[in-house]
N, C-alpha and C positions, 0 to 999 in steps of 0.2 A: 323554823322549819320551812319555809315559805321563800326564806333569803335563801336558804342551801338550795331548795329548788332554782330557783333565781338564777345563782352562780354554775349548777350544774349544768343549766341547757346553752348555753355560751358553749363551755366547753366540746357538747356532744355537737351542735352545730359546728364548730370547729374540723372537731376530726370528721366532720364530715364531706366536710368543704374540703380538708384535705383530700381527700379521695375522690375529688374530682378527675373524671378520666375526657374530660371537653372543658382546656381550660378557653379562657375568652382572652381576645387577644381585641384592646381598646381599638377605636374609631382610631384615634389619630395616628397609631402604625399603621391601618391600610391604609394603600395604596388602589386607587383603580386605574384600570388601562383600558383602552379600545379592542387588545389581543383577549385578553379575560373577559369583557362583555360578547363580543362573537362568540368563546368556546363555549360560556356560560346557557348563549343562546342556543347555540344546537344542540347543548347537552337537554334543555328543559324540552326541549321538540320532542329529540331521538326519545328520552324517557317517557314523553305521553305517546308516543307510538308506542310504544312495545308493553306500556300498560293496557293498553287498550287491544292488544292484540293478544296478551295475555288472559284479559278477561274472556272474549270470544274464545279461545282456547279452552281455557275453565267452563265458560257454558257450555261446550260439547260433551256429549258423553264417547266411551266407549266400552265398547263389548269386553264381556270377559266367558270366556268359555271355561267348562268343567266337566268330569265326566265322574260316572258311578253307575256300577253295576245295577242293571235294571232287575227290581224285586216284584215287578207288575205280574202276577204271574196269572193271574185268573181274568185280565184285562181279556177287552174285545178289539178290535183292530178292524176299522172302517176301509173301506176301499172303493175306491169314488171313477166311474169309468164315466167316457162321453167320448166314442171312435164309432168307425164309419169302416164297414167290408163289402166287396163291391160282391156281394153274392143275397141274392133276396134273400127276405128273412124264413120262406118256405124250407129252405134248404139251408140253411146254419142256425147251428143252437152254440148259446155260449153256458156255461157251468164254470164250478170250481173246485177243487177235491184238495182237503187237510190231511195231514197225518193223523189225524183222529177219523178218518175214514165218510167226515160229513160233507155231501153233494150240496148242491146251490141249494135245493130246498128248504135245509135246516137255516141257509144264511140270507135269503129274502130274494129276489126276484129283480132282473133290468126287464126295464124299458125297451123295449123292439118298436123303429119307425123305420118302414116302407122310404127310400130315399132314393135320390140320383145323385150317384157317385162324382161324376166331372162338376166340379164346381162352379157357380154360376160369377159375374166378373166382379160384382159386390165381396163374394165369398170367398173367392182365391184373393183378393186383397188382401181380406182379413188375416186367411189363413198364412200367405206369404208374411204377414210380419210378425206374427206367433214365432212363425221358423225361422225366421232371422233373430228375434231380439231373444226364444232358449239359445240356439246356438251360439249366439255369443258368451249368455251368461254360461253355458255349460262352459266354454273353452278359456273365460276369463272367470270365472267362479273365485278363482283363489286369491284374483289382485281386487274384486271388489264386492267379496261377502261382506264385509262391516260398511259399504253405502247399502246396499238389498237392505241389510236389517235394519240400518238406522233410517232408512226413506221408510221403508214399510213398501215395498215391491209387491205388489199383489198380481199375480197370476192368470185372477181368474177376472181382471176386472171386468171383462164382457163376456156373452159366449157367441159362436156362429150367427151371425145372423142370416133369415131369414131369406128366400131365391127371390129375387125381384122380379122373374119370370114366370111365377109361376111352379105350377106343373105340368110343363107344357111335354117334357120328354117321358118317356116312359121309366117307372121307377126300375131301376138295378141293382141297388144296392141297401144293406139293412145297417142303422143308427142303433147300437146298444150303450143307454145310459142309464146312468141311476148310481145307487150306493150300497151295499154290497158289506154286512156285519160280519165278520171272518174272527175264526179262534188265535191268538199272539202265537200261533205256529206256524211251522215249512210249509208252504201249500202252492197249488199249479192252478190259475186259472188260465182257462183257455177256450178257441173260440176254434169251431172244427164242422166240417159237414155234418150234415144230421142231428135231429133231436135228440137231448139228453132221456133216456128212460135208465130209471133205478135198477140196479142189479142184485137180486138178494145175497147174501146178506147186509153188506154192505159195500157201495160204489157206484159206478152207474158206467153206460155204453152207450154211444153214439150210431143212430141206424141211419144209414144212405143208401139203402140198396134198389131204390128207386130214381139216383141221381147217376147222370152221365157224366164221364169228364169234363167232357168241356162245359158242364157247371159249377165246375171249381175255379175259384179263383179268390183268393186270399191275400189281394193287393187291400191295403188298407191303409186308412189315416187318424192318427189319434189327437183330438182335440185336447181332450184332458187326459189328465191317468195320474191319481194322488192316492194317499194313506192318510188317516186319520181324519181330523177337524181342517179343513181351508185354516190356513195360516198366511197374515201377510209377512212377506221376505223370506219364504220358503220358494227355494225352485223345485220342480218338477221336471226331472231329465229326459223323460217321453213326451211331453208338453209339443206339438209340432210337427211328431214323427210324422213319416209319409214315405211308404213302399209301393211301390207298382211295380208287377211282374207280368210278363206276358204267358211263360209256361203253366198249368195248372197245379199240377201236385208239386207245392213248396210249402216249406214248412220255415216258420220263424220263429225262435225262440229269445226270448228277454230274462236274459239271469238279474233279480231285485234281491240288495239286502236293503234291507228297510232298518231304520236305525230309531229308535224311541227319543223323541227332544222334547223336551221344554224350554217354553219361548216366555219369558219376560222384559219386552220392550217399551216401549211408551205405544208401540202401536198395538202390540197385541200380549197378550196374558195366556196361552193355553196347553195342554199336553197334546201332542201330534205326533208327525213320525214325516221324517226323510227317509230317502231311499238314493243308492246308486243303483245303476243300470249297464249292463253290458247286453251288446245283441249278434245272435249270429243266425245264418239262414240259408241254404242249399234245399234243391232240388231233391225230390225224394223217388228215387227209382230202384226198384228192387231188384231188375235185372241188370243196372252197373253196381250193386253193393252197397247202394245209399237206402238205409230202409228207415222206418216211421211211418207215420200217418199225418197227412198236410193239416196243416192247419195253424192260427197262433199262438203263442205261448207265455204265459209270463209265469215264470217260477220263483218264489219268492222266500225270503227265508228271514227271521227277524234274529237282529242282535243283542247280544247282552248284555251290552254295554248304552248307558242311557247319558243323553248330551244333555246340558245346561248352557243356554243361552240364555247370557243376561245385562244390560244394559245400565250401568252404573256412571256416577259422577266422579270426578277425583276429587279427593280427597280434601276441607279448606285447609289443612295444615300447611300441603303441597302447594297450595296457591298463594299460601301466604309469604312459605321460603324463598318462591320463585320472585315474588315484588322484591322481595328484597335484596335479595342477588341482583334483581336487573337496576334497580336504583343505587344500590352501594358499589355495584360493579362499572357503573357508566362515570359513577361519580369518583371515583379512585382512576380510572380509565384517563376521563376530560383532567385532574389534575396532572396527570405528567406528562398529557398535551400540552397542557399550558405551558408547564416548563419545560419542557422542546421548543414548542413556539417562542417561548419569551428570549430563552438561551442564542435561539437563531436571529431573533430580530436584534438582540441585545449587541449580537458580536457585528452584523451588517451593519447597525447606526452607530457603535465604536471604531468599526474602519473609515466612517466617512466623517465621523466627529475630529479625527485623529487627522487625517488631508484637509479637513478641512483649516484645524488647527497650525499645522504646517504653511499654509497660505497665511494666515492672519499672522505668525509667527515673522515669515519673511516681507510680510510688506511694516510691520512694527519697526522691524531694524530699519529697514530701508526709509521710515518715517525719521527715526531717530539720527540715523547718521546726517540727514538733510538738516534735519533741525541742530545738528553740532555747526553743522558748515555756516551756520543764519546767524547773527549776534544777537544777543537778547538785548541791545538797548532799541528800546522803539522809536528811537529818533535813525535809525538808519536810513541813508540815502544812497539809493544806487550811483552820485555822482562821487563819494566821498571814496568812492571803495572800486575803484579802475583799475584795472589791472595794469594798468601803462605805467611801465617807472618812472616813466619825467614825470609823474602827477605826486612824487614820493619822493620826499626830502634824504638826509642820509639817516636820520633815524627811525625811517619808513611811517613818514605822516605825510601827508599834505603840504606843499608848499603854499606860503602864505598868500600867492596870489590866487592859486587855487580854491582855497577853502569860500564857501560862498556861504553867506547866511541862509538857515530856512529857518520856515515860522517853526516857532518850540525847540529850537536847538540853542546850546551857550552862545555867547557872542566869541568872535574869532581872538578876539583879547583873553579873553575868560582861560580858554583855550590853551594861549600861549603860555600864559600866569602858572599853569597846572604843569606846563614842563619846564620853567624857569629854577 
């Protein structure tokens, strides 16, 4: 039983061997060349380049976005202000009012600080690069959302800093901040002369009937202005703003849809909410047909549709087909370089093998015909062989007085004997 084993695995080694798909070709058919070690060499280069760039490629991640109907339905929606109205805080009240009919009261209370509007030179620094670096990202948002999210762009990294002068001018203008718990509904906050008082049953109304025109004035500038949780790599399209007006009664309004995201990045994990922003703003005069009540405005509306944002790796499978596409592909590449190169150098050093051979060809004859013209006996004497016929009897030798002994030649007798 043991022998049949025996005899069996031969054979299955066998046809296994046949089925070789790399057979081996012996040492002593190659061949190497100097054209084959060059390609060889920049093939092994080219291939750890592109491995290596492969990998940093694979350690990157990228984004993958998704969307689905947002089910949040009993959620709260945070709203986070930090602006500046150049009208003391005596004289403007800010509120908010839902379709559910609930005034700032039900939703928590800002912050009022007494401020001076014209910024001090520490502070317009600050605030001139806010306004530059949203505006860019608003205008280039599209070509580099996936750097924001994969840096983790953060927004809020400092805030206003402090007047290095003091307060030395007299305040004019009122700072409302804080944050601000709002129902996932359509709603208008706004910022308007006079104190909010509640309206039975429900609403509220704005009283100024103690304010003069020329105490309006509704030029303002907004530091912050978000929804939800601070998220890093979220922009804020108000982030910056800054209007100044000279007329009084203007009114400014901010159409926000706010949009419900989830952020899963390596910088940040949380539920939040974006927003886009459009703004528009005229003069309100009731005796040219412009009517309203001045003041500003942001009206807001949430959508229903909820973003997914999320930061993935690809895939190792993907990385793994890619090695090998670039190694089997350089290597199939570099072989019919070789044979181009080879085929080129082959036929250039066959043209000049070929001339060259031609030359060695004609100096051969020209060796050969000289050597016909020479005698082969090595006793030749250039005196024996004159071309002068009186040196040449009638049977074209030598005349006997002629013929001279040299060392190693027959003697002149010897000679004669041989044509006797």
């Amino acid at each position: 039983m043991s022998g049949l084993r025996q005899r069996r695995q031969p054979v299955a080694l066998k046809i296994v061997q046949e089925l070789d798909a790399f057979p081996k070709v012996p040492d002593s058919y190659q061949e190497s060349t100097v054209t084959g070690g060059g390609i060889s060499l920049l093939t092994f280069v080219l291939i750890a380049i592109l491995i290596i760039c492969e990998i940093q490629y694979y350690a990157e991640t990228r984004l993958k976005y998704e969307y689905d109907v947002d089910s949040d339905f009993d959620g709260k929606l945070k709203l986070n202000i930090d602006m500046t109205v150049a009208m003391k805080c005596l004289h403007v009240g800010a509120d908010i009012l839902d379709l559910t009919g609930q005034n700032a009261e039900a939703f928590g209370h800002l912050k009022e600080e007494d401020v001076i509007f014209e910024l001090s030179p520490r502070q317009k620094a600050f605030f001139d690069v806010v306004k530059r670096i949203n505006t860019y990202l608003r205008n280039e948002y599209h070509a580099i959302h996936e750097f924001i999210w994969n840096t983790g762009y953060n927004t809020m990294s400092s805030s206003m800093p402090p007047r290095e002068d003091g307060e030395a001018k007299t305040t004019d203008a009122c700072r409302f901040y804080g944050t601000l718990v709002v129902n996932k509904v359509a709603g208008n906050f706004h910022i308007t002369a006079g104190k909010s008082v509640p309206v039975f049953p429900r609403g509220h109304a704005h009283l100024s009937l103690m304010m003069k025109e020329s105490d309006y004035n509704f030029s303002h500038r907004i530091v912050h202005f978000s929804y939800g949780d601070q998220t890093l790599g979220i922009v804020n399209p108000l982030e910056g703003e800054e209007k100044i007006v000279t007329d009084h009664n203007h009114m400014f309004q901010y159409f926000l849809q706010v949009v419900p995201t989830v952020v899963e990045t390596r910088y940040s994990h949380a539920n939040t909410f974006q927003y886009a922003a459009t703004e528009q703003n005229r003069t309100v005069s009731h005796s040219g047909g412009s009517h309203g009540v001045p003041g500003i405005y942001f009206k807001y509306d949430l959508s229903s549709i909820r973003v997914y944002v999320r930061e993935e790796h690809r895939p190792c499978w993907q990385f793994l087909v890619r090695l090998c596409g670039i190694v089997g592909g350089i290597f199939a590449t570099s072989g019919l370089l070789h044979q181009i190169v080879s085929a080129v150098v082959d036929l250039l050093c066959c043209r000049f093998k070929l001339a060259g051979f031609e030359t060695r060809r004609d100096s051969h004859q020209w060796t050969s015909v000289s050597s016909s013209l020479t005698p082969a006996n090595s006793n030749y004497h250039p005196l024996l062989h004159s071309s002068s016929s009186s040196l040449l009897d009638a049977d074209g030798l030598p005349s006997s007085s002629d013929r001279l002994p040299i060392a190693g030649s027959p003697s002149v007798s010897s000679v004669d004997s041989a044509f006797t």
